[in-house]
C-alpha positions as CSV (number, residue, x, y, z in Angstrom):
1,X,-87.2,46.0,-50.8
2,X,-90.7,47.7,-51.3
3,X,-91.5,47.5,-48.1
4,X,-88.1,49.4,-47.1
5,X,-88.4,51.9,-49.5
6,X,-91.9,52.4,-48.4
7,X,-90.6,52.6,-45.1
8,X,-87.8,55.3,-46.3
9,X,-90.0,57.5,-48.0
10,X,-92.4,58.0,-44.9
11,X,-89.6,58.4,-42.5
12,X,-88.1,61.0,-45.3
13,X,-91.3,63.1,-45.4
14,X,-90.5,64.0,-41.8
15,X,-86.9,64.0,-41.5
16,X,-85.8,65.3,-45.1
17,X,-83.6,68.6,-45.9
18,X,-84.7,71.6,-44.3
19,X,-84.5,73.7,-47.0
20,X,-86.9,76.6,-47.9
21,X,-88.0,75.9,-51.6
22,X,-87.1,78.0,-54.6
23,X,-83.9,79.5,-55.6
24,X,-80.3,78.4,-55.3
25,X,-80.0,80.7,-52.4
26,X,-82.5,79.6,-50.3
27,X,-81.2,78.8,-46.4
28,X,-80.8,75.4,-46.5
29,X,-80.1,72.4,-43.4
30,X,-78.5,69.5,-43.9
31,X,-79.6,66.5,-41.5
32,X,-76.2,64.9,-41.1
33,X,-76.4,61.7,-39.5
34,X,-72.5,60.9,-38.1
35,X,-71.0,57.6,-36.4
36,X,-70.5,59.0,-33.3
37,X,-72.4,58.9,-30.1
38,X,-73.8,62.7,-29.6
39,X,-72.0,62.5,-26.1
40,X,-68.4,61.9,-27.6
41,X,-65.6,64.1,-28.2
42,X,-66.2,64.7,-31.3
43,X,-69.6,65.0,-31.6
44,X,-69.8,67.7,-29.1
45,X,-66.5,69.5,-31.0
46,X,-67.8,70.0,-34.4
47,X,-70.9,70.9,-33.0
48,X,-69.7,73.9,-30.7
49,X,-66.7,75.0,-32.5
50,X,-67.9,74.3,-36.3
51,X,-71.3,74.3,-36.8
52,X,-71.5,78.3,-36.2
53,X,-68.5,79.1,-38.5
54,X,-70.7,77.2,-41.3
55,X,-73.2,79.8,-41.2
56,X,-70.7,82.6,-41.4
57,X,-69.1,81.2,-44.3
58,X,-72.4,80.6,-45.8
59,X,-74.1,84.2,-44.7
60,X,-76.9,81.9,-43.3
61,X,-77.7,80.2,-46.4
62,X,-76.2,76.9,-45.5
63,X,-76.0,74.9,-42.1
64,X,-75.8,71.9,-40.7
65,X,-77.8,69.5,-37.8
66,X,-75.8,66.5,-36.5
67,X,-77.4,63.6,-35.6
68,X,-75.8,60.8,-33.6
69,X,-74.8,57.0,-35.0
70,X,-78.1,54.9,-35.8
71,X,-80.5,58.2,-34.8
72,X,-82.7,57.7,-38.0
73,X,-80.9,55.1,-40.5
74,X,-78.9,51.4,-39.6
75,X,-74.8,53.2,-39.5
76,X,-74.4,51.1,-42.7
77,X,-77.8,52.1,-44.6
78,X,-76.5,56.1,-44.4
79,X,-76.3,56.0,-48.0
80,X,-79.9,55.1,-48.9
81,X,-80.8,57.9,-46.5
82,X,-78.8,60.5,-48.2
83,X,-79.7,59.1,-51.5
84,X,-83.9,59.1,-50.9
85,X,-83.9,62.4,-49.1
86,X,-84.0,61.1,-45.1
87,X,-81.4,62.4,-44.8
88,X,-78.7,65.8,-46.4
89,X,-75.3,63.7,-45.6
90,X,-73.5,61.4,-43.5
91,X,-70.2,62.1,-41.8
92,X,-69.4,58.2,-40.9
93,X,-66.8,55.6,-41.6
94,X,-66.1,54.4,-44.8
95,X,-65.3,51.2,-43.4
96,X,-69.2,50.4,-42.3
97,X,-69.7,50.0,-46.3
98,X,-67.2,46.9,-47.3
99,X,-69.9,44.1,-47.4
100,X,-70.6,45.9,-50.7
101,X,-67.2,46.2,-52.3
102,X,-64.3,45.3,-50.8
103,X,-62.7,48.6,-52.2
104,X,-64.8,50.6,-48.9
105,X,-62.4,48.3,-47.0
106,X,-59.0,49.9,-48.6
107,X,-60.4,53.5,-48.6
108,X,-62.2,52.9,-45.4
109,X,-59.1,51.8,-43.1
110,X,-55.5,51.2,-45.0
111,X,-54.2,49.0,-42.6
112,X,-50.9,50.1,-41.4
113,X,-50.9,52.5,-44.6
114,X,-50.2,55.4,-43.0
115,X,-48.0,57.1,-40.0
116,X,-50.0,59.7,-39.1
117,X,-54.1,61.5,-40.0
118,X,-52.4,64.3,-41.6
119,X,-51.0,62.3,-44.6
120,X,-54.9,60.7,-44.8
121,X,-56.2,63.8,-44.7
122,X,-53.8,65.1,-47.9
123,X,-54.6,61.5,-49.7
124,X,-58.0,62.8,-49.4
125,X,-57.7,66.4,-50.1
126,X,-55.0,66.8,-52.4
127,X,-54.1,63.3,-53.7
128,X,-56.5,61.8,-55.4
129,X,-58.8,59.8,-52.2
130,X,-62.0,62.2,-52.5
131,X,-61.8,61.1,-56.1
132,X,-61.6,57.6,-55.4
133,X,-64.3,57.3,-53.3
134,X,-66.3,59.4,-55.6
135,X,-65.8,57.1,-58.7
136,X,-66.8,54.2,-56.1
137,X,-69.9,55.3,-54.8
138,X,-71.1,56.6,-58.4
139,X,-70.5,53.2,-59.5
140,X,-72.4,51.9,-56.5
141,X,-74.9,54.2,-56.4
142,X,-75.3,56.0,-59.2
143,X,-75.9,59.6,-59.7
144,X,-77.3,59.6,-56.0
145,X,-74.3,60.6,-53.8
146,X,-71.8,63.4,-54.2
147,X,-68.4,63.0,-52.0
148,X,-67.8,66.1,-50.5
149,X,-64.2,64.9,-48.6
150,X,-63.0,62.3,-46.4
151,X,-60.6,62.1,-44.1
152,X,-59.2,61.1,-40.7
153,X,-58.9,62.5,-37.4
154,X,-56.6,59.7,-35.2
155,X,-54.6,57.0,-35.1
156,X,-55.5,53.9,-33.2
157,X,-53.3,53.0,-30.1
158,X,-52.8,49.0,-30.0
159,X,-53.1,48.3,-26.0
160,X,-51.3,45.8,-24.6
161,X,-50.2,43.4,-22.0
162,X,-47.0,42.0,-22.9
163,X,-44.3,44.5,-24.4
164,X,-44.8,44.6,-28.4
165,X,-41.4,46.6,-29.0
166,X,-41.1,45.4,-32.9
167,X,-42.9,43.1,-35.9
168,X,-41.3,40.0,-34.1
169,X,-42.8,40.5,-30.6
170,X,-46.4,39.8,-32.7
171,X,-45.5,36.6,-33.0
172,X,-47.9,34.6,-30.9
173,X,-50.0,37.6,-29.2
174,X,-53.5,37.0,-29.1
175,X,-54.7,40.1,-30.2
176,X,-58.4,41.3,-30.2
177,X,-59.3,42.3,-33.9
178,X,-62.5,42.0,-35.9
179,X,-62.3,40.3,-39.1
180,X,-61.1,41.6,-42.6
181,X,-58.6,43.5,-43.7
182,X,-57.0,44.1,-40.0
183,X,-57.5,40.6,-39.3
184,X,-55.4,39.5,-41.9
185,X,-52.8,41.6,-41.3
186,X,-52.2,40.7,-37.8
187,X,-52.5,37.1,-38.8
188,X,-49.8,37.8,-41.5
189,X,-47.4,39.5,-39.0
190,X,-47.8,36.2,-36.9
191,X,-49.9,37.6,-34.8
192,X,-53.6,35.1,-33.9
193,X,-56.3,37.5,-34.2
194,X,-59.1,36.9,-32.2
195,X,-62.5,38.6,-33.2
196,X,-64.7,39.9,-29.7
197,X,-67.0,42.8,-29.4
198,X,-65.2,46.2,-28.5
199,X,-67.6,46.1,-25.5
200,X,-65.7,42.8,-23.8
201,X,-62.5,44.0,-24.7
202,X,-61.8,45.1,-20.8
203,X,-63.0,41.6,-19.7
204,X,-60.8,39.8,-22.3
205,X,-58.1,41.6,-21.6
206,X,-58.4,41.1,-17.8
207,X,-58.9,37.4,-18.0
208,X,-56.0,36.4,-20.6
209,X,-58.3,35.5,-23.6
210,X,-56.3,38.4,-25.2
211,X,-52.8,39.6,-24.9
212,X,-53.6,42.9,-26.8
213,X,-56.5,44.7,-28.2
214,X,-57.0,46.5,-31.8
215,X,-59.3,48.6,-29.4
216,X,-59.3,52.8,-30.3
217,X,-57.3,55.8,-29.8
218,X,-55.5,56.7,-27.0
219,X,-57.9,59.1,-25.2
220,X,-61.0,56.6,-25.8
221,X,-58.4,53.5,-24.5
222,X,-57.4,55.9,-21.6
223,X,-61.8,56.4,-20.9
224,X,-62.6,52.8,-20.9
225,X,-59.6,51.9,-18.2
226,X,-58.0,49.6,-20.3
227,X,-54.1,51.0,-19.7
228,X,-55.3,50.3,-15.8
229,X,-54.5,46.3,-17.0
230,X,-52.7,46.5,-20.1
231,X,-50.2,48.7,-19.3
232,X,-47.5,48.3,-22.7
233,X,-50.0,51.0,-24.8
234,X,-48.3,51.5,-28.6
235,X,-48.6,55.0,-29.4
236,X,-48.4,56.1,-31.8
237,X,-50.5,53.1,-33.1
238,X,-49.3,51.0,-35.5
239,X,-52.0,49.8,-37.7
240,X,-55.7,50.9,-37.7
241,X,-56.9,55.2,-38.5
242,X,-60.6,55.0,-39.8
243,X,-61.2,57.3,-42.4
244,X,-64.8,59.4,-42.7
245,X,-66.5,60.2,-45.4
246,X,-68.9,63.9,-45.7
247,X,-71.4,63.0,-48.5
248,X,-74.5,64.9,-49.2
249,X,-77.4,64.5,-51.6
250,X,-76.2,64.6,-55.0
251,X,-79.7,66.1,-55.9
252,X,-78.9,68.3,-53.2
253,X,-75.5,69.5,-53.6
254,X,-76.7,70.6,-57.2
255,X,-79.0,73.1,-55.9
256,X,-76.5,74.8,-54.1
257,X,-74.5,77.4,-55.6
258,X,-70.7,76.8,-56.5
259,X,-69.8,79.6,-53.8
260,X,-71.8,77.6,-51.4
261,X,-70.4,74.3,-52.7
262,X,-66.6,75.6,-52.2
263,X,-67.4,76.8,-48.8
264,X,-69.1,73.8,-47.5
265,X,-66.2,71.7,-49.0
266,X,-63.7,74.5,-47.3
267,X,-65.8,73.6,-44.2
268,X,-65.2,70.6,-44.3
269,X,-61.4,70.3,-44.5
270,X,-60.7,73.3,-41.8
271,X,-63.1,71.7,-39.3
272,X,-61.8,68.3,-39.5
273,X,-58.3,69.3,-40.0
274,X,-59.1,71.5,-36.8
275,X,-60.3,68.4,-34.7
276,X,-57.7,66.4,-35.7
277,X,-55.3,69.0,-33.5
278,X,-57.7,68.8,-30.8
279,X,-58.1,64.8,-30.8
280,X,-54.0,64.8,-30.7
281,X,-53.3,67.2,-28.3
282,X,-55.7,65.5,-26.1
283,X,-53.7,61.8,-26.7
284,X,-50.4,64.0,-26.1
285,X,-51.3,65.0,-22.8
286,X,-52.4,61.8,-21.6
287,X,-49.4,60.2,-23.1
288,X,-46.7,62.6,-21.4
289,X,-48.7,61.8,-17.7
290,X,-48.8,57.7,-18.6
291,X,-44.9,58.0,-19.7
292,X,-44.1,59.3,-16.3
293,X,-46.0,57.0,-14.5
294,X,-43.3,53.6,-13.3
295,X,-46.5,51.4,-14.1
296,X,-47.3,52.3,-17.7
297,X,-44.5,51.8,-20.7
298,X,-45.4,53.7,-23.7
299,X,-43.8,52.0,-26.7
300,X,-43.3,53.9,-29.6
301,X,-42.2,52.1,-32.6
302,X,-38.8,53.0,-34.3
303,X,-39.8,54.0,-38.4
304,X,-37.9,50.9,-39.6
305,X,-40.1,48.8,-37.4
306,X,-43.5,50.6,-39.0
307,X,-41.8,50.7,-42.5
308,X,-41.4,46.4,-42.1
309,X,-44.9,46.6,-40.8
310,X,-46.6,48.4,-44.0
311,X,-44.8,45.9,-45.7
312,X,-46.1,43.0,-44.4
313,X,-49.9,44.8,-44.8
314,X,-49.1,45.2,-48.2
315,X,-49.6,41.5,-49.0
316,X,-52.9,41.6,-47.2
317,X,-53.8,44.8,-49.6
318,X,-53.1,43.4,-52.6
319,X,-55.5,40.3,-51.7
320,X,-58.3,42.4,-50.8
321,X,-57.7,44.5,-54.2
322,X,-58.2,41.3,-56.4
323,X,-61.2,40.8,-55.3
324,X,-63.0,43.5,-57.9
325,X,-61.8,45.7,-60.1
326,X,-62.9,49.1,-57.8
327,X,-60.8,47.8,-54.9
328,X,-57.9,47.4,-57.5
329,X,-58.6,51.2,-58.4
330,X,-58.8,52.0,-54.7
331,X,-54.9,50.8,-53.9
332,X,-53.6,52.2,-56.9
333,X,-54.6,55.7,-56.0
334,X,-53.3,55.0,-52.4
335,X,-49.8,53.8,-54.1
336,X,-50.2,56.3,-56.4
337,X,-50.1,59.3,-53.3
338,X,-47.5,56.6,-51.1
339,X,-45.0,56.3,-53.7
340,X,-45.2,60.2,-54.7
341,X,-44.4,60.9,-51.0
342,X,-42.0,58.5,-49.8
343,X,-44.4,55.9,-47.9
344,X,-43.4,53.0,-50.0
């Protein structure tokens, strides 16, 4: 652990906060390391169309430099960055911290919680999910991190090569899907999860080992060819919408001002509410040329057959939440939002 630390502190002398010394004021840059590759989507989105409008909010005072997946800290060792200084924030998935607490799990990726990124992005806003994942990581890492929002920008799109029309047409599919919470889902639909890397999905697919693929969303599916040989593509998906998390330095976000606090939590919000629009008209368009192509079916699932679904996920839920008291907190304030709005 020394060593690490030691290791931390050196890499943080060079890579800490840009921020000119002195009063609350002071211009200030926040090294936000992300989980995306700086070539994807959404990388290059936020970064053209958001980044500028931070500094107009701000007058200047407050900005922000994003850095790809893994460019200075391991995607699951974010934290310690933002806690020791390497880094101002992360913008990554929640998900990447549930070897510590099962409870990242549930707030990380509700499997088959949810029908759409919108009502994630008002659990997080408005009802109650910044709060949750606030209470977790101040129990996890005390008085280091300070949760600015969380949310999520799209759905997954199950791909497939057999016609999965309804719960029942699970029954049997080998389906790609790494262990945990989605896992067991699958498993408790009927489904026999089988956990490959996302890199040999194409080449699992193509030689039978799987029938269908917990793979990514539409567009991404659509990149990497995989509609060319699974050709029954559920959108919208059925089960997995990873949620992000925007933290910065808790040492940090105390030296801003509460003007410049509101706006970069303002930011935050518009930005990702913004790329969420983007990411789905994106999916839209490729969806309306793949529904009018005599090759490709797209199935979209009828509400009854996505409320059955949820409730099958629920059991899976509830099993993860026994296993410490914060993931018991975490699904209450889920079916605390859920039940207020109709979703269970």
């Amino acid at each position: 652990m020394l060593g690490r630390s030691f290791i931390y502190m050196a890499i943080g002398m060079s890579l800490s906060l840009g921020s000119v010394a002195g009063t609350a004021s002071a211009a200030t840059t926040l090294k936000v390391q992300t989980s995306t590759q700086s070539g994807g989507y959404s990388f290059g989105y936020l970064k053209e169309n958001w980044l500028p409008k931070l500094e107009e909010m701000t007058d200047g005072e407050v900005s922000i430099e994003l850095l790809p997946i893994k460019s200075v800290m391991p995607r699951n060792e974010t934290p310690e960055g933002v806690a020791a200084g390497i880094l101002g924030g992360d913008l990554t998935s929640i998900a990447y911290f549930s070897g510590r607490n099962p409870a990242f799990a549930i707030l990380g990726d509700l499997i088959a919680g949810y029908d759409s990124p919108k009502q994630v992005q008002e659990f997080c806003r408005n009802g109650g999910g910044a709060e949750a994942l606030q209470t977790l990581w101040d129990k996890t890492l005390p008085g280091r991190i300070h949760v600015v929002g969380c949310g999520a920008v799209s759905k997954e799109a199950l791909v497939s090569k057999v016609p999965i029309r309804s719960v029942d047409d699970l029954k049997g599919v080998k389906i790609r899907s790494p262990e945990g919470l989605a896992a067991s889902v699958f498993r408790a639909a009927g489904a026999s999860p089988v956990n490959i890397p996302f890199s040999d999905v194409f080449t699992s697919l193509e030689k039978g080992v799987v029938d269908a693929a917990d793979a990514s969303a539409y567009v991404n599916n659509d990149k990497n060819g995989f509609h060319q040989i699974a050709q029954y593509p559920l959108y919208p998906g059925i089960h997995s919408m990873a949620v992000h998390q925007f933290t910065v330095s808790k040492k940090k976000w105390d030296k801003l001002t509460p003007e410049q606090q509101d706006a970069l939590k303002q930011w935050f919000y518009m930005a990702y509410g913004d790329l969420l629009n983007a990411l789905d008209d994106q999916d839209k368009s490729l969806v309306a040329r793949d529904t009018a192509d005599p090759n490709i079916e797209v199935i979209d699932w009828p509400q009854a057959e996505r409320d059955k679904f949820r409730r099958i996920a629920q059991g899976a839920w509830e099993d993860t939440a026994t296993k410490s008291p914060e993931a018991k907190a975490a699904l209450e304030a889920h079916y605390k939002f859920m039940r207020e709005n109709g979703l269970l």
